[in-house]
C-alpha positions as CSV (number, residue, x, y, z in Angstrom):
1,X,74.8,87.0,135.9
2,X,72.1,88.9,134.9
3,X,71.5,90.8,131.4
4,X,72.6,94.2,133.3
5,X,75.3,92.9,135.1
6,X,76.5,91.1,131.6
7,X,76.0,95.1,129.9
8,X,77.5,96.9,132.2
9,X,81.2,94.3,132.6
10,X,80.9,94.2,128.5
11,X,80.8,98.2,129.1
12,X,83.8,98.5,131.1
13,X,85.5,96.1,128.9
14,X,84.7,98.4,126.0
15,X,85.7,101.8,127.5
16,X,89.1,99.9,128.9
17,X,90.2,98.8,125.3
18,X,89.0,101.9,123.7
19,X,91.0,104.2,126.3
20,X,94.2,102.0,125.4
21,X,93.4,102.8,121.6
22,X,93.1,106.6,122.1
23,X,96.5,106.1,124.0
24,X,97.9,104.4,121.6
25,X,96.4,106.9,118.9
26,X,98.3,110.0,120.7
27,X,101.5,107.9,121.0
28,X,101.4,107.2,117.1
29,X,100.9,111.1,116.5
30,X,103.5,111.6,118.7
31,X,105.7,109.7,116.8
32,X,104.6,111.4,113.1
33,X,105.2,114.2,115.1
34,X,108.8,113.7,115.6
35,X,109.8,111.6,112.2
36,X,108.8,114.7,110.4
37,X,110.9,116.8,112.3
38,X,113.8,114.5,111.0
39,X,112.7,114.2,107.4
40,X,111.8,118.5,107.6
41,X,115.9,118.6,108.7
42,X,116.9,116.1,105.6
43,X,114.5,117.8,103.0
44,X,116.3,121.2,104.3
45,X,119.5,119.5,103.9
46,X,118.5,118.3,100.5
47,X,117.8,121.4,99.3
48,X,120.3,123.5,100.1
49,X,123.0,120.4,98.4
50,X,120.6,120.6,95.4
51,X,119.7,116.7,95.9
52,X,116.4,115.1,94.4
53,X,113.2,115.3,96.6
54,X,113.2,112.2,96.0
55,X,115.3,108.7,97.0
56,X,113.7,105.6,95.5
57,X,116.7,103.4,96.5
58,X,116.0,104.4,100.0
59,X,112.5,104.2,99.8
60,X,112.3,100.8,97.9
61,X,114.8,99.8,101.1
62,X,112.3,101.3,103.7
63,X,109.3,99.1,102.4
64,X,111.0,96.3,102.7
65,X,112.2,96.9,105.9
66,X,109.1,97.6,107.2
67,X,107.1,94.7,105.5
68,X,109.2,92.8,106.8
69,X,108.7,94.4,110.4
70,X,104.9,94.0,110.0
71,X,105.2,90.6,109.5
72,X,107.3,90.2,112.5
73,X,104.5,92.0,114.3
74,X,102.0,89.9,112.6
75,X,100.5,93.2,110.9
76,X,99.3,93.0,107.1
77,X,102.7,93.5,105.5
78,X,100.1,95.1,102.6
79,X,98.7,97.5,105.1
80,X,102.1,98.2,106.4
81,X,103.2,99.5,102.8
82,X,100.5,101.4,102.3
83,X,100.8,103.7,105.5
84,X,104.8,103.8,104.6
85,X,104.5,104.6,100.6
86,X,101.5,107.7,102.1
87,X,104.0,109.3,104.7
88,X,107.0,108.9,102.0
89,X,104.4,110.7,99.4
90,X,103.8,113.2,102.0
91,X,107.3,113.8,102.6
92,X,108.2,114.2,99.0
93,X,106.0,116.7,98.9
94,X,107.5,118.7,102.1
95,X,110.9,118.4,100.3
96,X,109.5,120.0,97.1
97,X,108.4,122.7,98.7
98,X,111.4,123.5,100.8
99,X,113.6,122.9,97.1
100,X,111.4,125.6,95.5
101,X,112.5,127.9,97.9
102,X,109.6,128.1,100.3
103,X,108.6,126.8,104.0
104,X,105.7,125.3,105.2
């Protein structure tokens, strides 16, 4: 093989894997997408019942479910908390705002 013919396979090898990542990248939006739908409906639900924002129980429950998912997946059960404990903190906040009366 020559050095062109070695460039331009590594090339095609590198735009196949990085079209499966952007596909992958609009499935994980996707899927934001839709689990805050489901947390917008319990933050609603919270609020009008007068229940905390908040559910550390559930959340202490969730981390350790999904550690425990990463290491089945053989993904950095560390990394795996961190992306849970920022879309928890980011749903906390949506359910503060729809307690104090307002919409986003």
């Amino acid at each position: 093989m020559t050095n062109s013919e070695i460039d331009a396979s590594v090339r095609a090898e590198l735009t196949r894997l990085r079209e499966s990542i952007d596909n992958i990248d609009a499935a994980v939006v996707h899927m934001l997408a839709e689990r805050f739908k489901c947390t917008q409906q319990v933050g609603r639900l919270k609020a009008a019942h007068r229940l905390p924002p908040a559910d550390p129980a559930r959340e202490a429950r969730q981390i350790a479910r999904l550690r425990q998912l990463a290491e089945n997946a053989r993904l950095d059960p560390a990394f795996a908390e961190k992306l849970l404990n920022f879309v928890i903190a980011e749903v906390i906040r949506h359910h503060e705002t729809l307690a104090g009366g307002t919409d986003d």
